[in-house]
C-alpha positions as CSV (number, residue, x, y, z in Angstrom):
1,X,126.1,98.2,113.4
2,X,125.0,95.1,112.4
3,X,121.7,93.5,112.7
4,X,118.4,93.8,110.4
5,X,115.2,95.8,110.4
6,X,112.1,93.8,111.3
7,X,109.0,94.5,108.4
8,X,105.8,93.3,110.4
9,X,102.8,93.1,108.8
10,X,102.5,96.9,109.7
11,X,105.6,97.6,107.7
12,X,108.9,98.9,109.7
13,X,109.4,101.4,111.9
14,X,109.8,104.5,110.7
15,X,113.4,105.5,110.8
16,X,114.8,109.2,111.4
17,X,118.1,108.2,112.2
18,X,117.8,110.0,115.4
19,X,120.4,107.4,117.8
20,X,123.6,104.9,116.9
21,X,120.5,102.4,117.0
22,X,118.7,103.7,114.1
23,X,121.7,102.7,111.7
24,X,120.9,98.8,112.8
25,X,120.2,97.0,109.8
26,X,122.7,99.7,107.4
27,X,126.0,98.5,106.4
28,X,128.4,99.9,103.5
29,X,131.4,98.4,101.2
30,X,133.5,100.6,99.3
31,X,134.7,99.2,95.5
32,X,138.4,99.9,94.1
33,X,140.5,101.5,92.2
34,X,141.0,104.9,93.9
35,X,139.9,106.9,90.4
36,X,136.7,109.0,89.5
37,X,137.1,107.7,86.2
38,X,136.6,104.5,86.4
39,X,132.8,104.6,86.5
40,X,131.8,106.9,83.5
41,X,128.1,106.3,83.2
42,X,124.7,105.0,84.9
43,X,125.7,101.6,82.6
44,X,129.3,100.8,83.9
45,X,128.1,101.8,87.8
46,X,125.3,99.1,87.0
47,X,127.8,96.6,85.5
48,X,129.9,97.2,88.5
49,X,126.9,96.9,91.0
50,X,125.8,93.6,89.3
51,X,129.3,92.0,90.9
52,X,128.4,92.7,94.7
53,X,127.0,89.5,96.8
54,X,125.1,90.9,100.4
55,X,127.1,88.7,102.2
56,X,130.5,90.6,101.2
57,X,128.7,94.5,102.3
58,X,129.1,94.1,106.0
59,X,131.2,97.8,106.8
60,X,129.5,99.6,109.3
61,X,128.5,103.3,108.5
62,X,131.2,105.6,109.1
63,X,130.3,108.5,111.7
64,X,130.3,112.3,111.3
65,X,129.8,115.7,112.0
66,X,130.9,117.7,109.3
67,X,129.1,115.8,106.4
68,X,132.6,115.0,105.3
69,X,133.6,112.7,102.0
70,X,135.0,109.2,102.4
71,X,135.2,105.5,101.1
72,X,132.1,104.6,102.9
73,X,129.0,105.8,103.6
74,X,128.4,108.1,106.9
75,X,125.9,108.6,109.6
76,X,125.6,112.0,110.2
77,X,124.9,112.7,114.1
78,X,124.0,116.3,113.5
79,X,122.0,116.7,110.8
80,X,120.4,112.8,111.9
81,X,120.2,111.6,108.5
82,X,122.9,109.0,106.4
83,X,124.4,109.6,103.1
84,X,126.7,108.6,100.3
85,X,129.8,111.0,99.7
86,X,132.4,108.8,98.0
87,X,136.2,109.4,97.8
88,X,139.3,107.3,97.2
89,X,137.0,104.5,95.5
90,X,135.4,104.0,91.9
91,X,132.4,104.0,94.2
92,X,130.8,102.6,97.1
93,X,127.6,101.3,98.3
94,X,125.4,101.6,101.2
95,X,122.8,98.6,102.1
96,X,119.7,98.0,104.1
97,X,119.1,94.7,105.2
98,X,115.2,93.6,105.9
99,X,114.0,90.8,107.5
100,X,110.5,89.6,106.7
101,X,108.1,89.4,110.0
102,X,105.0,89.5,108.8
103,X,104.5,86.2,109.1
104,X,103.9,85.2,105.6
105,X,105.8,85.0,102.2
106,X,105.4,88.8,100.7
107,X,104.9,89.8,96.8
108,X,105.1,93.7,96.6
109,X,106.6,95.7,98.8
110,X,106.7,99.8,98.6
111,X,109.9,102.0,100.7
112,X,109.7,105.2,100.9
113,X,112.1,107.5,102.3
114,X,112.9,111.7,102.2
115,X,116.0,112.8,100.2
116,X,118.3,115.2,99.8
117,X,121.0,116.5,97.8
118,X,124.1,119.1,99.2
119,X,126.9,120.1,97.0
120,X,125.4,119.2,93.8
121,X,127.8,119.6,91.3
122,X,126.9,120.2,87.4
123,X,128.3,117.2,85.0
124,X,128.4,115.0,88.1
125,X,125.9,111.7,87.3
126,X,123.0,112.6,89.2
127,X,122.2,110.5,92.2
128,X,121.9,106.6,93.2
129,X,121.5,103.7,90.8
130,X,119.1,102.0,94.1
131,X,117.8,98.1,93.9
132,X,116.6,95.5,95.5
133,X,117.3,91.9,95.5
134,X,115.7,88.8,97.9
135,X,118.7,87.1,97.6
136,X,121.7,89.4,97.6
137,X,123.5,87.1,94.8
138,X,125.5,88.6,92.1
139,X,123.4,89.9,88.7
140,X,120.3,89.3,91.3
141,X,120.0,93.3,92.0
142,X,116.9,94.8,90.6
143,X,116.7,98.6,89.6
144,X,114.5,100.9,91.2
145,X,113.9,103.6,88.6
146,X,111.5,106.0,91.2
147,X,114.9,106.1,93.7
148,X,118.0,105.8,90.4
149,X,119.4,108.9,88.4
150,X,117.9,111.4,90.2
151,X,118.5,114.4,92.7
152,X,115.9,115.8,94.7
153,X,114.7,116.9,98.0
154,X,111.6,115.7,99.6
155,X,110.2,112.5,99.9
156,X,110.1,109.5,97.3
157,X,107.9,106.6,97.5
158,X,108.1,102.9,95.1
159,X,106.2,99.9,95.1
160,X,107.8,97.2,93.8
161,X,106.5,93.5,92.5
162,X,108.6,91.7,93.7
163,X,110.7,89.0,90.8
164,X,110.2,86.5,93.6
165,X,108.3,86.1,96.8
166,X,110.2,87.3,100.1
167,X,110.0,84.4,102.4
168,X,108.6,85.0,105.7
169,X,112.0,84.8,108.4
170,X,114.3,85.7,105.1
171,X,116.0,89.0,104.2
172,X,115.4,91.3,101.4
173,X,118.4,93.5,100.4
174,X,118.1,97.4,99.8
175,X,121.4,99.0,97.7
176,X,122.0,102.2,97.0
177,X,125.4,102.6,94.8
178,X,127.0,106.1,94.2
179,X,129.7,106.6,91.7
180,X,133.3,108.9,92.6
181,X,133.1,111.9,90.3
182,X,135.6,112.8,88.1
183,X,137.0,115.9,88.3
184,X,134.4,117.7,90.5
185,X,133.8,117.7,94.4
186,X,131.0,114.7,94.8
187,X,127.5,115.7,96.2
188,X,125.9,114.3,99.2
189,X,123.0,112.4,98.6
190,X,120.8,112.0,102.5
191,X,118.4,109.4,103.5
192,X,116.1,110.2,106.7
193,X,112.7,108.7,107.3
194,X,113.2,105.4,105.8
195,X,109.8,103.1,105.8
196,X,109.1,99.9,104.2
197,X,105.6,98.2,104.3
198,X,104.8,94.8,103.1
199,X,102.2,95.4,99.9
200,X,101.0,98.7,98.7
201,X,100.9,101.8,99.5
202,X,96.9,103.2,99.1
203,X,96.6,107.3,98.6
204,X,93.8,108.6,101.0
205,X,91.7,112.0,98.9
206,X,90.3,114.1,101.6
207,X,87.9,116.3,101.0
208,X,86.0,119.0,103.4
209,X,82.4,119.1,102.4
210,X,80.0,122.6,102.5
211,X,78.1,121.0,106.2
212,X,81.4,120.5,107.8
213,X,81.5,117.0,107.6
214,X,84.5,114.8,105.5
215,X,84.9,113.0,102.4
216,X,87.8,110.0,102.4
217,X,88.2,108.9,99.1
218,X,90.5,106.3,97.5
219,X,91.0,103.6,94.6
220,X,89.4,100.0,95.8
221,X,92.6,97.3,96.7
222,X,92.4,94.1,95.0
223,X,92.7,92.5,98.2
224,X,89.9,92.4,101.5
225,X,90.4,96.5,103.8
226,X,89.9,98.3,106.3
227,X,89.7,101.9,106.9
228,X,91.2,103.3,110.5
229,X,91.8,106.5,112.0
230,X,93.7,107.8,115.0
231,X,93.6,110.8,116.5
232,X,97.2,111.5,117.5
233,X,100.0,110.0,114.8
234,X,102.6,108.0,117.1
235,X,104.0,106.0,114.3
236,X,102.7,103.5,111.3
237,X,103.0,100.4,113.7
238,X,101.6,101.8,116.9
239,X,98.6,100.2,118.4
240,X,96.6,104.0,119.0
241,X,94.6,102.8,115.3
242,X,91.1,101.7,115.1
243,X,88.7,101.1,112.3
244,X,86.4,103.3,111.5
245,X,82.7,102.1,111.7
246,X,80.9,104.4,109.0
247,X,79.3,102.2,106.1
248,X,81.8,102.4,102.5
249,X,79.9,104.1,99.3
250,X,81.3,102.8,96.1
251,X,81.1,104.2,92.7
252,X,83.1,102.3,90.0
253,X,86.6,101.2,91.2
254,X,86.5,104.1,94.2
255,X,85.3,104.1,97.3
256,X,84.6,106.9,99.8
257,X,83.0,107.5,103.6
258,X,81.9,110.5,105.0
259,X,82.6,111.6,108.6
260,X,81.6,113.5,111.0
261,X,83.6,117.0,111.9
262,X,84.1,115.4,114.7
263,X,86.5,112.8,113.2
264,X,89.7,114.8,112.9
265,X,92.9,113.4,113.0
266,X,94.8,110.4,111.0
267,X,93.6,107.5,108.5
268,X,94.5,104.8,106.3
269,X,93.4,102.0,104.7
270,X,95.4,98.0,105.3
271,X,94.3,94.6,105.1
272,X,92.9,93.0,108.3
C-alpha cells in the first residue's frame, strides 16, 4: 500500500503491523546489480543511499509467511512485524512516509520502534544505515546513528533536530537501507511497534515511597507541560488521558509530584 501515516500533535499511532492496513504509509525499492559485492562497507551503502529521491521508492511491501529473502522488503503476516532480507540486488530500501498533522511546522521529532535480528550471520555488516530527510531529494538523507550499524532486539528510541522545519500538511521521509551480503545467507532485520511523536520524548523516574504513596520524577522541558495519567493504556493518541492536579515540586532542572496510592496506572508528560 500506498498512502502516509498521519503525526498529530499526539504523535502517530502506534503501529504493530497487526492487518494489510498497518503497512499504509511503507513502501520499498530494490537497487541493482544482482551482486553481494557491490556494496562492501557502511560508506559505499551510504554513497549509494545518497542517490535515492522519495518520489522513485513507491514498491509496495512484498507479503510473507516464511520470513523468506527477496529484492524488496516483506510484511510478514505471521510473525506481524516487516523486515529487510535482500537478495538479487546490491541492496534495497524500505521507507516510511509521514505526513505532518499537528497543525504546525515541527523542529524535533523522536521514532521509536522494537527490533529484531534472525539469522545473523558473522562478517555480515551489521544492520540498517536508517535516515531521515523532509524533502526526500537526493544527498538530502540524514543519518540516524541510534537506528544505523547495529543489531539488536528490543526497542530503540531517537530524537532528532531536525536540519529543517517539517511543514505542517508536508511529508517527512523515514529510510532504512540494508546491503546484500557477500558470501553469507543475509539476516533479517524486524520492525514492529513503530511510533513517531512530534518533539521529544520526556523519561518519567517512578519511585514507591516508604507511606505507600509515589514519586514521578523527570528533567524540566524547555517548553510550557503537563503531567497526565490514565488508568488503562489504550494507545499514545487515545482520549482516556487527563492531567493530573497535584501541585509540581522543583529542585534544580527536575521536577517531581507525589501521588497518592491510589493513583495507579499510566503517565506522561506533553505540551498543552
Amino acid at each position: 500500500m500506498a498512502g502516509v501515516i498521519p503525526v498529530g500533535p499526539q504523535g502517530s499511532a502506534v503501529i504493530t503491523f497487526n492487518t494489510p492496513a498497518s503497512t499504509n504509509g511503507w513502501t520499498t525499492a530494490l537497487r541493482l546489480p544482482n551482486s553481494g559485492a557491490a556494496i562492501s562497507n557502511s560508506l559505499s551503502l551510504d554513497t549509494a543511499v545518497q542517490t535515492n529521491v522519495a518520489s522513485a521508492i513507491t514498491m509496495a511491501l512484498g507479503i510473507t509467511t516464511s520470513g523468506q529473502q527477496g529484492s524488496s522488503a516483506f510484511w510478514h503476516t505471521g510473525l506481524q512485524y516487516i523486515y529487510t532480507r535482500p537478495a538479487g540486488v546490491s541492496y534495497h530500501v524500505l521507507m516510511a512516509t509521514l505526513e505532518n498533522q499537528t497543525g504546525a511546522d515541527v523542529g524535533r521529532i523522536t521514532v521509536s520502534f522494537t527490533a529484531g535480528a534472525v539469522n545473523v550471520q558473522l562478517g555480515h555488516m551489521p544492520g540498517w544505515l536508517v535516515y531521515y530527510s523532509v524533502t526526500g531529494q537526493p544527498y538530502e538523507w540524514h543519518l540516524i546513528p541510534e537506528f544505523s550499524n547495529l543489531v539488536t532486539n528490543g526497542a530503540l528510541t531517537a530524537t532528532m533536530a531536525l536540519t529543517s522545519p517539517w511543514p505542517n500538511g508536508g511529508p517527512l521521509y523515514l529510510l532504512w537501507a540494508d546491503d546484500n551480503a557477500d558470501s553469507v545467507t543475509d539476516p533479517a532485520y524486524t520492525i514492529d511497534d513503530f511510533f513517531v511523536f512530534p518533539g521529544d520524548v520526556i523519561r518519567l523516574l517512578y519511585e514507591r515511597l516508604p507511606d505507600g504513596e509515589a514519586r514521578i520524577t523527570w528533567v524540566r522541558p524547555t517548553a510550557s507541560f503537563m503531567l497526565e495519567h490514565t488508568a488503562t493504556f489504550s494507545g499514545i493518541g487515545s482520549n482516556s488521558w487527563s492531567q493530573v492536579p497535584f501541585p509540581y515540586q522543583t529542585n534544580g532542572n527536575m521536577i517531581s509530584v507525589t501521588l497518592a496510592p491510589t493513583n495507579a496506572g499510566f503517565f506522561r508528560v506533553r505540551s498543552p
